[in-house]
TORGU-284434 format. One record per residue (C-alpha): chain; x, y, z. Coordinates in pm, whole numbers. Layout:
[pt 'A', [X, Y, Z]] ...
This chain:
[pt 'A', [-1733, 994, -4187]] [pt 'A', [-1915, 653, -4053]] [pt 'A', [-1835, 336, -4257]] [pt 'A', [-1995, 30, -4054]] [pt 'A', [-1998, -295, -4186]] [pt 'A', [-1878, -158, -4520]] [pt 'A', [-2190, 27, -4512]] [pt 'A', [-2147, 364, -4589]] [pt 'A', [-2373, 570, -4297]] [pt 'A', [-2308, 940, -4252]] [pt 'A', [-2069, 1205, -4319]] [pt 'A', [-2083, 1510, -4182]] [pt 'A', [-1857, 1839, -4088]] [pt 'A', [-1668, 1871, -3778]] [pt 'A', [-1458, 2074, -3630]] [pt 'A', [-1108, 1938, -3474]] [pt 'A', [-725, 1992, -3473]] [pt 'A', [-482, 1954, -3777]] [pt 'A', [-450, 1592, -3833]] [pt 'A', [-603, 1248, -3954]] [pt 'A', [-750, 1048, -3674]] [pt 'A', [-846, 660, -3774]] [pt 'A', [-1043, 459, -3543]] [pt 'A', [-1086, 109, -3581]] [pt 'A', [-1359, -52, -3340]] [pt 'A', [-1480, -473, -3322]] [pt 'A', [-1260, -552, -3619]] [pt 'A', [-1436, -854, -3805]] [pt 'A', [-1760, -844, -3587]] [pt 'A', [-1996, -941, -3913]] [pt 'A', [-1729, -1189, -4028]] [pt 'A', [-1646, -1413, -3729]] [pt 'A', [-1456, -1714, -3941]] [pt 'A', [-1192, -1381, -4023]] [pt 'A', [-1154, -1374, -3651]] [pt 'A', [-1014, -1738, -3589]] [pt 'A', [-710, -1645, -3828]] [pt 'A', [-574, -1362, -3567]] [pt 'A', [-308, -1478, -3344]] [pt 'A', [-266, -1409, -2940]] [pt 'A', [-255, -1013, -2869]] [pt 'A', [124, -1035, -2805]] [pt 'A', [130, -1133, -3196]] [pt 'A', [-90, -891, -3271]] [pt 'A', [55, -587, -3101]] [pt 'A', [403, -689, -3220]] [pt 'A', [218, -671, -3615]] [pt 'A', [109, -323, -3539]] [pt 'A', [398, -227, -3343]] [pt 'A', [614, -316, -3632]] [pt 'A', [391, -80, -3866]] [pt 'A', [442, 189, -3628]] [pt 'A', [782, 214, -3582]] [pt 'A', [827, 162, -3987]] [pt 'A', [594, 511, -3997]] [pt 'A', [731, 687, -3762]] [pt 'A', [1099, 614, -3860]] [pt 'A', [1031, 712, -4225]] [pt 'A', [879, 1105, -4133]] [pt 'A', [1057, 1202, -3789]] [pt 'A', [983, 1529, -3945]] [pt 'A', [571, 1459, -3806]] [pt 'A', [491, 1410, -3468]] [pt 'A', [300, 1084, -3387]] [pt 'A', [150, 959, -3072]] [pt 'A', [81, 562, -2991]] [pt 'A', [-173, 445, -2749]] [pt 'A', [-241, 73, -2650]] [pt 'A', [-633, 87, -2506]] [pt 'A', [-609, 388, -2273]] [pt 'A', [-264, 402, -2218]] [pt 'A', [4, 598, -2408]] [pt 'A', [293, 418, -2464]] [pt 'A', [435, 647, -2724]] [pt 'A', [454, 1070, -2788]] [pt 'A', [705, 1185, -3038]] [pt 'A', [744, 1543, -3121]] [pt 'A', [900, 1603, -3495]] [pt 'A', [1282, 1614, -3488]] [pt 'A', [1585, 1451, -3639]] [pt 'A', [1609, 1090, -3676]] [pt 'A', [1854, 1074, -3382]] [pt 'A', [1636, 1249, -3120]] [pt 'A', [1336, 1017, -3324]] [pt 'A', [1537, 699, -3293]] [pt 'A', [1613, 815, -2880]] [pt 'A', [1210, 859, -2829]] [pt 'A', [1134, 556, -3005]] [pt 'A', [1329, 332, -2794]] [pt 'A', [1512, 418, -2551]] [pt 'A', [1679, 707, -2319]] [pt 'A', [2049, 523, -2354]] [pt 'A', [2080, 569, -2734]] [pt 'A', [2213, 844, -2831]] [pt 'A', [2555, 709, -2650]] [pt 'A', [2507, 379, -2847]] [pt 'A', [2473, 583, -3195]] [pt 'A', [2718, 596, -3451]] [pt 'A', [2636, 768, -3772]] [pt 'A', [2655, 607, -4089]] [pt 'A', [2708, 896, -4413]] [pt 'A', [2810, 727, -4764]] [pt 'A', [2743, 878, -5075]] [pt 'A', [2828, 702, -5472]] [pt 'A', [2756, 740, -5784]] [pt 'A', [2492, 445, -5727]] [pt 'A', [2327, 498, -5428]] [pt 'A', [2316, 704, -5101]] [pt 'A', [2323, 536, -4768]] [pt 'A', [2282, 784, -4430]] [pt 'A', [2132, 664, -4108]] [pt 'A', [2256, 524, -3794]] [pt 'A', [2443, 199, -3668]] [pt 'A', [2440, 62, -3343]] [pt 'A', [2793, 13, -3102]] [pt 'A', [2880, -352, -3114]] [pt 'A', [2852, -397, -2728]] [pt 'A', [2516, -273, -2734]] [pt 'A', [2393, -595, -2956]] [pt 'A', [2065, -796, -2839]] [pt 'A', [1914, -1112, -2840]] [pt 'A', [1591, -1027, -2988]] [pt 'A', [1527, -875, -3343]] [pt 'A', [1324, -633, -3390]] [pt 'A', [1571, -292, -3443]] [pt 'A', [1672, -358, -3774]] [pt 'A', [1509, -133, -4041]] [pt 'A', [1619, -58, -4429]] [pt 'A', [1427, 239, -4636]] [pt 'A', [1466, 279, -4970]] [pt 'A', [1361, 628, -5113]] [pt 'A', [1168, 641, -4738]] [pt 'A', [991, 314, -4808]] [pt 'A', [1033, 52, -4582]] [pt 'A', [1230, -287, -4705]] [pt 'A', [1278, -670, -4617]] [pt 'A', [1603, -735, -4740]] [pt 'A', [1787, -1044, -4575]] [pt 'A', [2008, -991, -4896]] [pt 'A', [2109, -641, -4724]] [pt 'A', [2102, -751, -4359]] [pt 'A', [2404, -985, -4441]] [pt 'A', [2573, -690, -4591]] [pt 'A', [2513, -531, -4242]] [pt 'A', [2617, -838, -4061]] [pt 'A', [2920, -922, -4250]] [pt 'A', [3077, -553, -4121]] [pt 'A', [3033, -634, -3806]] [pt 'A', [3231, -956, -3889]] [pt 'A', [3332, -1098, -3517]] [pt 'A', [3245, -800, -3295]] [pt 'A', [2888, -1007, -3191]] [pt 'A', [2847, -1270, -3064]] [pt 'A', [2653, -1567, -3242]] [pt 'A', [2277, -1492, -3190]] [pt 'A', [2258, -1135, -3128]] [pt 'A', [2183, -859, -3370]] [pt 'A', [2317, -520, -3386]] [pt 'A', [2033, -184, -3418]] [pt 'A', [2041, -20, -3778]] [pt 'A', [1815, 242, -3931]] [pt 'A', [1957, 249, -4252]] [pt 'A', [1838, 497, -4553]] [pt 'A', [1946, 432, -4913]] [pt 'A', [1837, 688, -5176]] [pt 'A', [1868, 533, -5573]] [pt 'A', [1769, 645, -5894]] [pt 'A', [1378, 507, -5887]] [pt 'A', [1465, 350, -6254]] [pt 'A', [1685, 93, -6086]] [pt 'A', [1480, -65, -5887]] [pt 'A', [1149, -261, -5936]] [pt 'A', [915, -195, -5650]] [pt 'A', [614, -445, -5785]] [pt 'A', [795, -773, -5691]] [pt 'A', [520, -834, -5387]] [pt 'A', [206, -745, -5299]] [pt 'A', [265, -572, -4992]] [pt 'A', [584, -361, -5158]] [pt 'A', [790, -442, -4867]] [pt 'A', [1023, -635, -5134]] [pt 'A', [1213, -484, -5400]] [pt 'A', [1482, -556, -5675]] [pt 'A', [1766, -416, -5754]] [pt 'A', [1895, -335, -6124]] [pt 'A', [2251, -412, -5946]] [pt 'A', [2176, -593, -5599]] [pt 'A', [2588, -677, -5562]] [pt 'A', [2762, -320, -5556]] [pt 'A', [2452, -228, -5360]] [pt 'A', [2561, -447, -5103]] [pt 'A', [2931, -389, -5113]] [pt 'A', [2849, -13, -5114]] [pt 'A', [2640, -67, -4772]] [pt 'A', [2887, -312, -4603]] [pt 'A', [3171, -103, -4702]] [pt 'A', [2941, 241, -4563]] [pt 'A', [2889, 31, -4231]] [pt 'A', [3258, -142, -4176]] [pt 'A', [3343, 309, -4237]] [pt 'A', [3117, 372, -3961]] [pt 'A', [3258, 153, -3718]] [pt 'A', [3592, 160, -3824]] [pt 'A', [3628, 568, -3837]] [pt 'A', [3357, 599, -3492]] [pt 'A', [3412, 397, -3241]] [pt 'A', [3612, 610, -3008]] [pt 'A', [3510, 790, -2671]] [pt 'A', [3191, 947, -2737]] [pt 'A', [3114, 1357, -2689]] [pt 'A', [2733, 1381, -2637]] [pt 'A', [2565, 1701, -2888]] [pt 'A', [2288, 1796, -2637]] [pt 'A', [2147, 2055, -2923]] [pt 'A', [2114, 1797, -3189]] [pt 'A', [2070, 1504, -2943]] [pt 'A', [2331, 1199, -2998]] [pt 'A', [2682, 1127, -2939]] [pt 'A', [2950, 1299, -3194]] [pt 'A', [3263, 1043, -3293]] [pt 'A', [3538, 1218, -3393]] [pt 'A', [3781, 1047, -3644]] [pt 'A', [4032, 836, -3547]] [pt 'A', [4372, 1009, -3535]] [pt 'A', [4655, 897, -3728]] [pt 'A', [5037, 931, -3684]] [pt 'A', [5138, 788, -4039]] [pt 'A', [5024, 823, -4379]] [pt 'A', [5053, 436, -4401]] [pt 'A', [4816, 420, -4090]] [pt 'A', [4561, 664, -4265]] [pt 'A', [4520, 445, -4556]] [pt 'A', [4434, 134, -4341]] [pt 'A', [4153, 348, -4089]] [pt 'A', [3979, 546, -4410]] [pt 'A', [3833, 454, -4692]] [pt 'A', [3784, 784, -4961]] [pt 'A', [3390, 926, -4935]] [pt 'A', [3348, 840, -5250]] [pt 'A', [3346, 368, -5227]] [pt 'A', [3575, 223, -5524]] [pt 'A', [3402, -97, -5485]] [pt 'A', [3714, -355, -5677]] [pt 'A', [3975, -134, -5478]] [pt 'A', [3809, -113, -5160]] [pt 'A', [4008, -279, -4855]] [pt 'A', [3879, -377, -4504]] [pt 'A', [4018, -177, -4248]] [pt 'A', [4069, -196, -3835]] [pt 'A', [3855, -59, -3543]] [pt 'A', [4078, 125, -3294]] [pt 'A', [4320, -26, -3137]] [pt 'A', [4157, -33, -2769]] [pt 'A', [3830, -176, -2957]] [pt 'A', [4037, -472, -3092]] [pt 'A', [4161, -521, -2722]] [pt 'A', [3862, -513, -2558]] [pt 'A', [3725, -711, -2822]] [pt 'A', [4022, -968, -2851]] [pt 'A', [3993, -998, -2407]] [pt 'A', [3610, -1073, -2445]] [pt 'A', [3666, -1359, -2686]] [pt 'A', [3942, -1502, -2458]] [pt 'A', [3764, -1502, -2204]] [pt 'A', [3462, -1743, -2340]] [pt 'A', [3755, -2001, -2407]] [pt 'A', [3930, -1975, -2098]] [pt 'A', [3913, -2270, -1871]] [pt 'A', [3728, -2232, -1563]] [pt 'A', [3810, -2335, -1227]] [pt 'A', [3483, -2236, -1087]] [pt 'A', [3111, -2334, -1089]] [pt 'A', [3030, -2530, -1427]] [pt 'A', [2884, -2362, -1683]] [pt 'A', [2576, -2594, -1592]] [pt 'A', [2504, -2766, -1288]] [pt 'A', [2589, -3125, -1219]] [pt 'A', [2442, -3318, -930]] [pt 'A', [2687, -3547, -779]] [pt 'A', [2756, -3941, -907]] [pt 'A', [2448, -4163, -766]] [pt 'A', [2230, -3918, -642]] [pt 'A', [1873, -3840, -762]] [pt 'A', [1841, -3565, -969]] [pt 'A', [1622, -3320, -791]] [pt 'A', [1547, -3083, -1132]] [pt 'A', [1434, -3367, -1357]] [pt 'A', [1317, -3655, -1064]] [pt 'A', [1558, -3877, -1280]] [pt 'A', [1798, -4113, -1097]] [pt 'A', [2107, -4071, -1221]] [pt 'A', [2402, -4351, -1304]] [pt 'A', [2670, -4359, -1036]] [pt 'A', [2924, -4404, -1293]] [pt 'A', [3038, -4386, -1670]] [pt 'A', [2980, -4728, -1781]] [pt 'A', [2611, -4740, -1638]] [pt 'A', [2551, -4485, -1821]] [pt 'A', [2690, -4623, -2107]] [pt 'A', [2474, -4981, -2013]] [pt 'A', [2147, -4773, -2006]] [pt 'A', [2167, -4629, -2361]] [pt 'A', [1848, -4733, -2535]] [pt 'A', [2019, -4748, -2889]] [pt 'A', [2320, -4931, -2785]] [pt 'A', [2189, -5299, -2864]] [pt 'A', [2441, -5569, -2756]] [pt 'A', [2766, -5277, -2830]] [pt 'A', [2713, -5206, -2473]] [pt 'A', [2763, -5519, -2239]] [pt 'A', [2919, -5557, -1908]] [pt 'A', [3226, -5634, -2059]] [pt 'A', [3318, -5316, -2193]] [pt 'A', [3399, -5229, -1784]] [pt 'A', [3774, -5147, -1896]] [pt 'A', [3698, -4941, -2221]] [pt 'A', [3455, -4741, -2039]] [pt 'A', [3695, -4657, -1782]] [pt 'A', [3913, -4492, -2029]] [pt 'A', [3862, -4123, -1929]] [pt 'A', [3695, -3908, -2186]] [pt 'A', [3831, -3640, -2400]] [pt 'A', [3730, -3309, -2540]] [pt 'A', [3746, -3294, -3002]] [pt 'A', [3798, -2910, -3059]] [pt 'A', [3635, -2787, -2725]] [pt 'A', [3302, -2893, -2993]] [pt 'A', [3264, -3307, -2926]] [pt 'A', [3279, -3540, -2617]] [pt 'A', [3456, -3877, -2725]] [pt 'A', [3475, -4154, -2503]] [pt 'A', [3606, -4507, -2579]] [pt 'A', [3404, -4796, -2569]] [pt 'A', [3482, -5193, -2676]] [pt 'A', [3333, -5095, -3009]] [pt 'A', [3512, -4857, -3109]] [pt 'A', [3476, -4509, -3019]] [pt 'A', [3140, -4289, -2899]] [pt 'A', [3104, -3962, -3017]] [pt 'A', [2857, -3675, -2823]] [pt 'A', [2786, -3353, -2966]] [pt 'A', [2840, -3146, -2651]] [pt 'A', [2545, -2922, -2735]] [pt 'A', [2261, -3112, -2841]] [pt 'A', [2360, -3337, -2563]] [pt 'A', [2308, -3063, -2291]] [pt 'A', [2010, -2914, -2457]] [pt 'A', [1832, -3265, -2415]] [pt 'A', [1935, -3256, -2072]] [pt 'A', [1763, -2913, -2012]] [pt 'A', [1495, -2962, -2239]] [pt 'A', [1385, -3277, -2008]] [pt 'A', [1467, -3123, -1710]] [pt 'A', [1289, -2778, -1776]] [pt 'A', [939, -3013, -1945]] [pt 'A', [944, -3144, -1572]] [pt 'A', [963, -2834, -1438]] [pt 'A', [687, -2682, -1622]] [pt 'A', [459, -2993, -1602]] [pt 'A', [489, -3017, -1198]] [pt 'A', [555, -2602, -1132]] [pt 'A', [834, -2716, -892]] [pt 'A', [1125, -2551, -1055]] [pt 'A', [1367, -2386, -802]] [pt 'A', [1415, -2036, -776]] [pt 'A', [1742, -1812, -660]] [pt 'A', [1659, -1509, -537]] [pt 'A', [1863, -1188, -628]] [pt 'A', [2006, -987, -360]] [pt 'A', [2032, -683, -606]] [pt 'A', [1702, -712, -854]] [pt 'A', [1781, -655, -1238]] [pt 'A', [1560, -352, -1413]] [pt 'A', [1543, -443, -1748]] [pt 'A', [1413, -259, -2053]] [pt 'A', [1211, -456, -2331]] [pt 'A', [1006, -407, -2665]] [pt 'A', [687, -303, -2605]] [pt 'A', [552, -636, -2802]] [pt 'A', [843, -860, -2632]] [pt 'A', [679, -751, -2279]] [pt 'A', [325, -850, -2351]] [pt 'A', [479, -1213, -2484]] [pt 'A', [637, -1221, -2179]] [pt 'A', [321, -1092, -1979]] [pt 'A', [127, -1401, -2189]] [pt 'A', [383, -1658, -2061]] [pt 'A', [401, -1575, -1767]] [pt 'A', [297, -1842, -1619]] [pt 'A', [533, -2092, -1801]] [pt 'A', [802, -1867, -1678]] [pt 'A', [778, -1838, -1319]] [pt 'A', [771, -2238, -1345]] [pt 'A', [1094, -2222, -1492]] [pt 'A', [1240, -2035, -1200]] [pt 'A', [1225, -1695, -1305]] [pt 'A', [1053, -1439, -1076]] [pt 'A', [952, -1048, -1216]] [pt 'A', [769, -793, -1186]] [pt 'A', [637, -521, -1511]] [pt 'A', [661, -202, -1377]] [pt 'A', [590, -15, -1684]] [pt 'A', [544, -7, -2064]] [pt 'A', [850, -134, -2105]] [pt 'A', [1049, -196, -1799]] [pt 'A', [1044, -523, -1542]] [pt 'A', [1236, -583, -1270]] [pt 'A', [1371, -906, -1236]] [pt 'A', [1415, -1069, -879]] [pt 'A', [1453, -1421, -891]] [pt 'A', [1621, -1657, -1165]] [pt 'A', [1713, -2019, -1227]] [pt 'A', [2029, -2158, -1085]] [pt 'A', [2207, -2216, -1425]] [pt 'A', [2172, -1832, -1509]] [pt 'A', [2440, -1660, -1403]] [pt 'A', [2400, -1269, -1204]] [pt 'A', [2410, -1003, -1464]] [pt 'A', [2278, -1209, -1768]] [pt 'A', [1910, -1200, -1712]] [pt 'A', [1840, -940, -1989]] [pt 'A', [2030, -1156, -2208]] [pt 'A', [1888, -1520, -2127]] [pt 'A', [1527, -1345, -2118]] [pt 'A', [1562, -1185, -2486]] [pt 'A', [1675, -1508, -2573]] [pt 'A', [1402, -1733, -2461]] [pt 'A', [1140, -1494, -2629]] [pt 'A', [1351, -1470, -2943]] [pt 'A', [1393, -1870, -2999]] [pt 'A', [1001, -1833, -2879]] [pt 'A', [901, -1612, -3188]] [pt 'A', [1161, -1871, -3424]] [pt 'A', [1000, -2164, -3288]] [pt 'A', [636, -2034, -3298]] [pt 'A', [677, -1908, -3711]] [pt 'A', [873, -2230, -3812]] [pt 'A', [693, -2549, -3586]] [pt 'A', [357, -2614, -3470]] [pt 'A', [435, -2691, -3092]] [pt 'A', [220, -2631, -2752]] [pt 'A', [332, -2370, -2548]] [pt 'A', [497, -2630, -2296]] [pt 'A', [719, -2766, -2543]] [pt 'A', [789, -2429, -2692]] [pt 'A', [892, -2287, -2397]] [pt 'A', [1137, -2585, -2281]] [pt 'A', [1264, -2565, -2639]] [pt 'A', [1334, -2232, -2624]] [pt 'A', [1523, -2202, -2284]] [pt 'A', [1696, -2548, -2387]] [pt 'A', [1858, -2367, -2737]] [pt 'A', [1962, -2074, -2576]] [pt 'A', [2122, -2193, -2210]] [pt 'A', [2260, -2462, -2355]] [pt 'A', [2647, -2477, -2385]] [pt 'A', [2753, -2376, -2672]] [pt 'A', [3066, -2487, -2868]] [pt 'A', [3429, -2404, -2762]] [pt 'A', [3285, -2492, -2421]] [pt 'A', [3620, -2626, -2219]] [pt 'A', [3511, -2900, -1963]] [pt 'A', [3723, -3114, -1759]] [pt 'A', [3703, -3466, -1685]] [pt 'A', [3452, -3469, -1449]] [pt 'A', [3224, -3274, -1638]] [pt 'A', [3224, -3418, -1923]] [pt 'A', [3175, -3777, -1731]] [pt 'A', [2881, -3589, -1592]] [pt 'A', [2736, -3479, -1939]] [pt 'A', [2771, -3847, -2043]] [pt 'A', [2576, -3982, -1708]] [pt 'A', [2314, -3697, -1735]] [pt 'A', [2283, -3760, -2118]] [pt 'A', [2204, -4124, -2059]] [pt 'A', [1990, -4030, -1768]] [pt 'A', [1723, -3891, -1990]] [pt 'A', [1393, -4074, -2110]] [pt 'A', [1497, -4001, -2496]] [pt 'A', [1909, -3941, -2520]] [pt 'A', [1961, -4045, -2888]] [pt 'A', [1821, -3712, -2997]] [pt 'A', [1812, -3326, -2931]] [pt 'A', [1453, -3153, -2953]] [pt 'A', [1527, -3025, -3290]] [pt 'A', [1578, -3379, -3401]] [pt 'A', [1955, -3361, -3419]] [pt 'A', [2170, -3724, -3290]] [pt 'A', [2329, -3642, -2948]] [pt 'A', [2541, -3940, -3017]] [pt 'A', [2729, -4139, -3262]] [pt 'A', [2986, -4463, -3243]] [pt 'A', [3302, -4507, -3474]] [pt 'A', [3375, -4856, -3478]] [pt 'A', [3644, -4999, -3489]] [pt 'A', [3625, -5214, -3849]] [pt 'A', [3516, -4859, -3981]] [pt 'A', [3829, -4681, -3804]] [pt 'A', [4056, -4966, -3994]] [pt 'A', [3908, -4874, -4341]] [pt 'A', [4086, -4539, -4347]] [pt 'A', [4410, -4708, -4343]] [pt 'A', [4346, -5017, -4553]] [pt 'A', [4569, -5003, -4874]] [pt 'A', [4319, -5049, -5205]] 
């Protein structure tokens, strides 16, 4: 059947295998204005790709096959959902895997959860169905996320493929146009019955793995139990009585391992900053800024400081500076006392630093001695095919070698060995945020994006002479009052306002 121009033309028999085959050619040629409205072709294959994997998820029972131009990215044979989840992304998941089997009087929830260490930067490999349909729920991701609780970091978002079977009669499905919305006669125990169905998953799972080559992912036993009382805080009964229902504890090494990894990011270090200072009264090299030899220069140069900042104030600035809750930089001046948000202060300093970089391509570049292989989305690869260019200014230095692999041989100073997956995802997930919520250029965009997410974040110990160097750099830059999302860097407590708290009335 022919259908050109939404002209009918011919239709005629043919003989071919079992199957629909849909080909799509010069989509809007006879309606060019249509045209303008698509995006780049990273945007574009990420709409499709999204379609795809919503398809292909639903029915692992048929086999599908994906090809971008001539080249197949994708051939999945009908199976379970596991060994359809495994093909879909990649090789390493059945070990990441943990099944996820609840079943009330309300609703049914079966499908898989992801291991907590196995998190990522980017979205992207988080999908509900409801009766096999695919769902937006942000309503239900929360559920999700609130299970997880403080086993991921801030940013990073855990794989799902979650199924929920309901009575049809208790949910609307006409609530938008595209159906991927829906309402719920009962939208709260729907969520406690999934958050409780995931916190079971990872509570009762995550234990040393045993790998079911036949049915191909990784079995969890239970967790043993040496007391009745200790059974009663590991399990919760199949069936979820949601006003008794009581959090319970991963395993014990879990809670170790996780309790070590969050000490760690609060230790403080004796080593290399968490971002590079150059030394008092040098020029800055990175951002071609010169730099104030010492605190109260710095303090002189602030644009917004109006007569508060005066030679005089030699001895307050002198004071050395101190940390508020590892979260705010205060330093003393004749005023009163200065305030500096620790992050938005250091992502102005990289967001100047890494404009420079872009606008004169001189950014420095470290070489790795062992070069990071690194697996991506297809649709995350082709954004980061597209910006290429604004990348390798940055510093980075990589090289696709396939549909979804790169190998990664040169980063930035700041990033540290063993974190390039992570920063990458990163940058092309505050991309994606930035591109849906702002209109920026691609420049700005970029040094946005790698600002946000190297930037330190807080609970970020520094010592003295870092955060004098945070303060110098600050005040260093062409625009310190601000961050790039518009948030104040700075703020002074004066001293008359100080005295109000402890005025009697």
């Amino acid at each position: 059947m022919i259908v050109d121009g939404s002209q009918f033309k011919r239709s005629e028999p043919a003989t071919g295998a079992v199957g629909t085959n849909i080909c799509v050619k010069n989509l809007f040629y006879n309606i060019p204005a249509r045209r303008s409205f698509l995006k780049s072709n990273s945007v574009e294959l990420r709409h499709i790709m999204d379609e795809f994997y919503r398809v292909v998820l639903a029915r692992p029972d048929l086999a599908f096959r994906f090809f971008q131009g001539d080249t197949q990215v994708h051939d999945l044979p009908a199976g379970s959902l596991s060994s359809r989840i495994s093909g879909l992304f990649t090789t390493a998941y059945p070990q990441q895997l943990l099944p996820c089997d609840e079943e009330t009087e309300h609703v049914r929830v079966s499908g898989f959860v992801g291991k907590p260490e196995f998190h990522k930067r980017t979205r992207g490999e988080q999908f509900f169905f409801v009766n096999q349909r695919f769902i937006k729920s942000s309503y239900l991701h929360h559920a999700v996320m609130s299970a997880y609780e403080a086993m991921l970091p801030e940013g990073s978002f855990p794989f799902y493929t979650l199924f929920l079977e309901i009575d049809p009669q208790h949910i609307d499905v006409n609530v938008h146009p595209i159906k991927t919305e829906i309402k719920f006669a009962d939208e709260r125990t729907i969520y406690a019955i999934v958050r409780a169905a995931v916190k079971r998953s990872l509570g009762t799972n995550l234990v040393t793995p045993v790998f079911d080559e036949e049915n191909h992912f990784a079995i969890f036993p239970p967790l043993p139990s040496s007391s009745p009382s200790e059974t009663e805080t590991t399990t919760i009964p199949s069936k979820v009585n949601l006003k008794e229902y009581k959090s319970f504890q991963s395993a014990e090494p879990n809670k170790q391992a996780n309790l070590e990894h969050w000490e760690s990011l609060y230790q403080p270090s004796d080593e290399k900053s968490h971002f590079d200072f150059p030394e008092e009264g040098v020029s800055d090299e990175k951002t071609g800024l010169e730099l104030p030899v010492t605190l109260q220069s710095a303090v002189n140069r602030a644009a917004h400081g109006g007569e508060m900042f005066l030679e005089s104030e030699k001895k307050a600035a002198s004071d050395p500076p101190f940390q508020i809750h590892h979260t705010y930089v205060a330093v003393h001046v004749k005023s009163g006392l200065m305030l500096i948000d620790q992050q938005a202060a250091h992502e102005r300093i990289l967001f100047e630093q890494y404009s420079l970089a872009l606008e004169k391509k001189s950014a420095v570049s470290q070489q790795s001695l062992f070069p990071q292989t690194i697996r991506m989305q297809l649709s995350d690869l082709e954004l980061l095919k597209e910006l290429e260019e604004e990348i390798i200014a940055m510093g980075f230095s990589f090289v696709v070698t396939g549909n979804d692999t790169l190998v990664v041989q040169g980063v930035p100073p700041d990033v540290k060995t063993g974190t390039e997956q992570e920063v990458l995802e990163g940058i092309i997930e505050q991309y994606k945020s930035n591109q849906e919520k702002l209109t920026l250029s691609r420049r700005d965009n970029m040094a946005r994006s790698i600002a946000k997410r190297m930037s330190m974040k807080p609970g970020q110990r520094l010592n003295e002479a870092e955060m004098r160097a945070l303060i110098d750099r600050l005040f260093g830059c062409i625009h310190p009052d601000y961050a790039p999302d518009g948030r104040k860097t700075s703020h002074v407590l004066e001293l008359d306002k100080i005295a109000t708290f402890f005025t009697t009335r």
